[in-house]
Every structure is written in structure tokens, then in C-alpha cells.
C-alpha positions in Angstrom: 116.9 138.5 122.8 113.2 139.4 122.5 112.3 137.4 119.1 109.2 139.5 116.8 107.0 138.6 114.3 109.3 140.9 112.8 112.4 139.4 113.1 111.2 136.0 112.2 109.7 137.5 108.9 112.6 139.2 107.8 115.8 136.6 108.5 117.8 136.8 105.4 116.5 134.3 102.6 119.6 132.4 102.3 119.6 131.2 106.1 116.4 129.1 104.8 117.7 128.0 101.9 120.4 126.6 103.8 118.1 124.8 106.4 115.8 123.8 103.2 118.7 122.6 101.7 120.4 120.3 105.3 116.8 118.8 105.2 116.8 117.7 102.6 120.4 116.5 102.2 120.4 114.8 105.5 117.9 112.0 104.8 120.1 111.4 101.8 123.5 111.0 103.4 122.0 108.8 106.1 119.8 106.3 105.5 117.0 105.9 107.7 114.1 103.0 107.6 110.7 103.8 109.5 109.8 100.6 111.7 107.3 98.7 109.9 105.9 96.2 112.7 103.0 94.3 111.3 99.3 94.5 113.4 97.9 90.8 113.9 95.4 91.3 111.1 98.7 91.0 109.0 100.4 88.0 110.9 97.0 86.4 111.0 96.8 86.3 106.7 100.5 85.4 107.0 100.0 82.3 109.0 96.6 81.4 107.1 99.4 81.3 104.0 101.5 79.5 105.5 99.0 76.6 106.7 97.6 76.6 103.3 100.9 75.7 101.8 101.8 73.4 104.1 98.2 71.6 103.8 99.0 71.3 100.1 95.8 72.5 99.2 95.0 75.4 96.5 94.3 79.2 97.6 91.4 81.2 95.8 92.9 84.6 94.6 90.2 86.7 93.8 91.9 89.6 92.1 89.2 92.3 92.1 90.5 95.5 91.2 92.7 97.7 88.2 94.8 100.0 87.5 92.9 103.0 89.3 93.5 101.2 92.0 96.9 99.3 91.5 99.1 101.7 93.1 97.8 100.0 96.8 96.5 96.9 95.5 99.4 95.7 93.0 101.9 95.0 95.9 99.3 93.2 97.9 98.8 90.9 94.8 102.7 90.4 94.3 103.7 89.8 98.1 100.6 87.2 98.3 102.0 85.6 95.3 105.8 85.2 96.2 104.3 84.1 99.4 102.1 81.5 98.1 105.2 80.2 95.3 108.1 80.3 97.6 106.2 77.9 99.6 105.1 75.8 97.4 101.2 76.5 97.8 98.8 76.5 95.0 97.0 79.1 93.5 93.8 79.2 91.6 93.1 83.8 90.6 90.0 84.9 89.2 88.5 87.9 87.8 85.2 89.2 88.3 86.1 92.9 88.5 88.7 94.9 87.0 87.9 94.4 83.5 90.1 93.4 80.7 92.8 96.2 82.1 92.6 94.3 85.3 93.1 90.8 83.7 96.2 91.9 81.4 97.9 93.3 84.9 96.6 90.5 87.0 98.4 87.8 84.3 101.4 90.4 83.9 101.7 89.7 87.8 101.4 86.2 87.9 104.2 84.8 85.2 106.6 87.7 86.6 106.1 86.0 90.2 106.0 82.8 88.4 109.2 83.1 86.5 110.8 83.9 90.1 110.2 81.2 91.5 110.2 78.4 88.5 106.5 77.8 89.1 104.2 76.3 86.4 101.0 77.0 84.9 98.0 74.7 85.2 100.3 72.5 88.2 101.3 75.9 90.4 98.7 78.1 89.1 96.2 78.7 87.0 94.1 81.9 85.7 90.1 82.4 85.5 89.3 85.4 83.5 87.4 88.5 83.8 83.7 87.4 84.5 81.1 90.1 85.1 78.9 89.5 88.0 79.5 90.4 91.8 76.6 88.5 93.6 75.5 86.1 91.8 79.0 84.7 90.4 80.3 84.1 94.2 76.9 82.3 94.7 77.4 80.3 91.5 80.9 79.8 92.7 79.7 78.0 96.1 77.8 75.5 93.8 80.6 74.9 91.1 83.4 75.8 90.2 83.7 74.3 86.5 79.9 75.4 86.1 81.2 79.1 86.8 84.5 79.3 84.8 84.6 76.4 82.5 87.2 77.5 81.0 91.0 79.7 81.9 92.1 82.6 80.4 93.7 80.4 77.5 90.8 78.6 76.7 91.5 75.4 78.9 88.6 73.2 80.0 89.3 73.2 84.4 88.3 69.5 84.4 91.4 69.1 82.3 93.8 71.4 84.0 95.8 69.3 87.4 95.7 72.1 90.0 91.2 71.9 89.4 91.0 68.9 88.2 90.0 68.1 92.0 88.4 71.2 93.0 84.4 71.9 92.6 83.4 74.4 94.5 84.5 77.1 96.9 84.2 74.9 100.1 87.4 72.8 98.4 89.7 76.3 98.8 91.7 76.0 102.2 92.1 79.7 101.6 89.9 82.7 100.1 91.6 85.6 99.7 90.2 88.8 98.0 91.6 92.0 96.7 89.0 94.3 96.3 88.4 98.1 96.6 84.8 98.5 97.7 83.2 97.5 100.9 80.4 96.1 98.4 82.6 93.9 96.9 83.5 92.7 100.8 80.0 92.3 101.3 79.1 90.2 99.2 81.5 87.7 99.3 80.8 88.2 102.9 77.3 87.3 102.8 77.1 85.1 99.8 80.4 83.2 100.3 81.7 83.1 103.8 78.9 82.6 106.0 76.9 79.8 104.0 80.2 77.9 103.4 82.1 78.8 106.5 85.4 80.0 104.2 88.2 81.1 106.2 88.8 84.2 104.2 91.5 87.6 104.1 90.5 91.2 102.7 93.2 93.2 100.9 91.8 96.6 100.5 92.3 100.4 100.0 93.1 102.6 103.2 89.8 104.3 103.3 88.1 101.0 103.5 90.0 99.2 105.9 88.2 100.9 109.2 84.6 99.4 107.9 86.1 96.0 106.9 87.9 95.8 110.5 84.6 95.1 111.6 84.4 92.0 110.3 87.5 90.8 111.8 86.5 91.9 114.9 83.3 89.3 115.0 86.0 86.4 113.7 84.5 86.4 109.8 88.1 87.4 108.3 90.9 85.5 109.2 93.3 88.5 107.7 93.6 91.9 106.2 95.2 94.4 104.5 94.7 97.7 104.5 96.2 99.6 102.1 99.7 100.4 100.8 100.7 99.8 105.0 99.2 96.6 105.1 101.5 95.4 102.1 104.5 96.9 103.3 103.7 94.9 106.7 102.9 92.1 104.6 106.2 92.4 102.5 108.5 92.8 105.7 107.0 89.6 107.5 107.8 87.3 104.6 111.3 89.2 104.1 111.8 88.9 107.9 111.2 85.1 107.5 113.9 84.8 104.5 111.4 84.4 101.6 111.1 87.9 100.3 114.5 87.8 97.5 113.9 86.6 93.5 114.5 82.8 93.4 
């Protein structure tokens, strides 16, 4: 049978609503799971968690984005967290983008994950809040920490807060890990806090970034990255894969 233009154009309407319909009741009735195997930029940010929790010594957050860009970033933030706390590593999360929108979902984050895993503030964690200035804050940072953020979020001097007590400056982080949603923001921690201090640092950022920040890997100047909403799902299967991804 000889099939037309014709033919094809006039099949009675109800035969595709019926195919319509199968495909989308088919996916319903079984269950399938795309494979989610995650690249070595993922594994590598994995292990540098792991080592940094097993070194006992704090992680630098940097939380840069909001909630234009939460819908990739947020997950990042959350699996990094339940990583970091179901380990028992440290983590010390500022904000120098993102705003006050930003900070309230960045905290919001933080005592849910918190909660989960029994963790306390000031001994588990603590909170640096929003703080304009993209250059010259990760260069102040290099110098000092308490001279950068003297206080947290709830008006805590650092000096008297355990977890940076002991920390001065970003050399004392045995990971840097940023969130961020520009290749500026990359940049400049890059430039002004990787290379003079010799930080072994991790990228989260959006999906239309991540082919200009996989440069940087590529020249061994990020130990780990995540590129989008694949990155975390990579991210979140690694650390479900190795038993730790369930509430506490």
C-alpha cells in the first residue's frame, strides 16, 4: 500500500488521540529512570568533599546566586550541604551576591539541611551575610577573614564563634567551593583567590556557563564542577549511590 501525503493527512482524528493518549499513559504505568552516570568533573568535587571531611577542616561555601537563578543552583547548594553534614565536615557560607533574597533562601537551606542531620550552628556551621563586592571582597578575603566579615548573619563576632575561631584567611579553607551564575563571578575568584593562594576550588554553575568554566578544569585550576541542573542530579546520585543521600 502506496502511503500519500494524503493519506497521512487525513487518518481519522481519533487514531491520534489514541497514540497521544498510549504515550502518554505508558511512561505512567511503567516507571522508567534515565541513567544518570556522573563525568569526573562531578566525582572529582565529590572526592574533594569527602577529603575535606575526613581532614576535619572547614569548607568555604560561597553561595552566590538567588532566586532567578535557584531553580539550577538550589539543588547544588542542598546536595553540597547533606554531603558536607552527613560526613561530619564543617561549613563556613557566605554571601556576596544574591542580595537579601539570596541570604533568606541560602539560611532557609542551611537549618533545613541542618535539622536533617542534627548539625549545629556556630560548631557545624556558620553564616556570613550578604556583602556587596565581587573583586575586592575575595581579595580582602585572602588577607582576613574576621577583617572581611566581622560579624555572622546574627550579629556574632567570628573570633567568638568555634568553627572561625581558628580560621583567618582563605588559605585556612581545605575546600572553596562556589555557586555562582556568571563566568565573571568565576573569574574573579579565579584570578584573585585561586591563583595567589593556590585554593583547591569547585564551580557550581548554570548550563550555559559550564562550557567556558570547563576550561579551567582543563588547565588543573578547578578541582570540580557543576554544571547545571545535570551536574546536581549527578551530584545527588553519587552521594545516594554511596548511602548518604536519605533524611537523618
Amino acid at each position: 500500500m502506496k502511503v500519500t501525503l494524503d493519506s497521512i493527512f487525513n487518518i481519522d482524528r481519533r487514531i491520534v488521540f489514541i497514540f497521544v493518549f498510549l504515550s502518554l499513559l505508558i511512561p505512567l504505568l511503567i516507571p522508567y529512570a534515565m541513567p544518570c552516570k556522573a563525568t569526573r568533573d562531578v566525582i572529582d568535587m565529590y572526592r574533594a568533599i569527602e577529603e575535606a571531611s575526613a581532614a576535619g577542616k572547614p569548607v568555604l561555601l560561597a553561595f552566590e546566586f538567588d532566586p532567578t537563578g535557584a531553580a539550577e543552583q538550589e539543588p547544588m547548594a542542598r546536595t553540597i550541604v547533606r554531603h558536607l553534614f552527613a560526613r561530619g565536615g564543617k561549613a563556613v557560607v557566605m554571601c556576596k551576591s544574591g542580595g537579601q533574597l539570596g541570604e533568606a533562601m541560602h539560611i532557609e537551606i542551611l537549618e533545613e539541611c541542618a535539622q536533617e542531620y542534627g548539625k549545629v550552628y556556630g560548631e557545624d556551621y556558620v553564616y556570613l551575610p550578604f556583602k556587596p563586592g565581587s573583586t575586592t571582597l575575595v581579595i580582602n578575603l585572602g588577607q582576613s577573614l574576621l577583617n572581611s566579615w566581622p560579624k555572622d548573619y546574627r550579629g556574632n563576632s567570628l573570633s567568638d564563634i568555634p568553627l572561625t575561631r581558628g580560621i583567618s584567611r582563605l588559605a585556612d579553607f581545605e575546600y572553596v567551593m562556589v555557586i555562582c551564575s556568571s563566568l565573571t563571578t568565576v573569574v574573579d575568584w579565579i584570578t584573585y583567590g585561586q591563583s595567589p593562594f593556590n585554593l583547591k576550588m569547585g564551580f557550581g554553575v548554570l548550563g550555559n556557563v559550564t562550557p567556558d568554566v570547563s576550561n579551567y578544569v582543563q588547565s588543573g585550576q578547578i578541582v570540580g564542577l557543576l554544571g547545571g541542573l545535570i551536574g546536581a542530579a549527578q551530584y545527588e546520585q553519587l552521594i545516594r549511590d554511596n548511602g548518604i543521600g536519605e533524611q537523618r
